[in-house]
C-alpha positions, 0 to 999 in steps of 0.5 A, spaced: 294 233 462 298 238 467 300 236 473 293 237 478 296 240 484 301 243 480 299 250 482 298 248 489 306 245 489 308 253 486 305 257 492 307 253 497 314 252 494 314 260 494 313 260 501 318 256 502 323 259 501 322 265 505 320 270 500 321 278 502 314 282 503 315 285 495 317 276 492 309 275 495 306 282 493 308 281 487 307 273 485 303 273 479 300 266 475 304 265 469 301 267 462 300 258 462 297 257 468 292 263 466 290 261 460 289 253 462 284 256 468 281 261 462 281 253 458 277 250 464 272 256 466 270 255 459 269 248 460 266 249 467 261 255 464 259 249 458 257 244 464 263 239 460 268 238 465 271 232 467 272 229 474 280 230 473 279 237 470 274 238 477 281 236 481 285 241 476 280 247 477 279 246 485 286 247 486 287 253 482 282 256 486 285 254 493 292 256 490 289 263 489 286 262 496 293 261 499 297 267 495 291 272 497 291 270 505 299 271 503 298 277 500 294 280 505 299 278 511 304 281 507 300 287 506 299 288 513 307 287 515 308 292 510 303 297 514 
């Protein structure tokens, strides 16, 4: 199993280094990171996810929750 706070660590990481406007407007889930959130709604849709992959599923979600904040302070600098 994937490290659960994983993509947590990554989008803080990102901010971390201070990135530019254009690092945050153009940060996108790597082509894994999708499929394993696509693997995990599928699960969650079918009722059959573990307390582990509730963790994983609920930090993928805060994970996007943080990168859009970040995105949309970034836009705001950009205007």
């Amino acid at each position: 199993m994937p490290d659960v706070l994983d993509p947590i660590n990554k989008v803080v990481l990102l901010l971390a280094t201070r990135p530019t406007l254009k690092d945050i407007m153009a940060y996108r889930p790597t082509a894994a990171e999708e499929a394993r959130l696509t693997v995990l709604t599928d699960k969650k849709r079918a009722g059959d996810l573990t307390k582990a992959e509730k963790e994983e599923i609920k930090n993928f979600e805060l994970a996007e929750h943080m990168i859009r904040m970040a995105k949309l302070h970034a836009a705001k600098q950009r205007a």
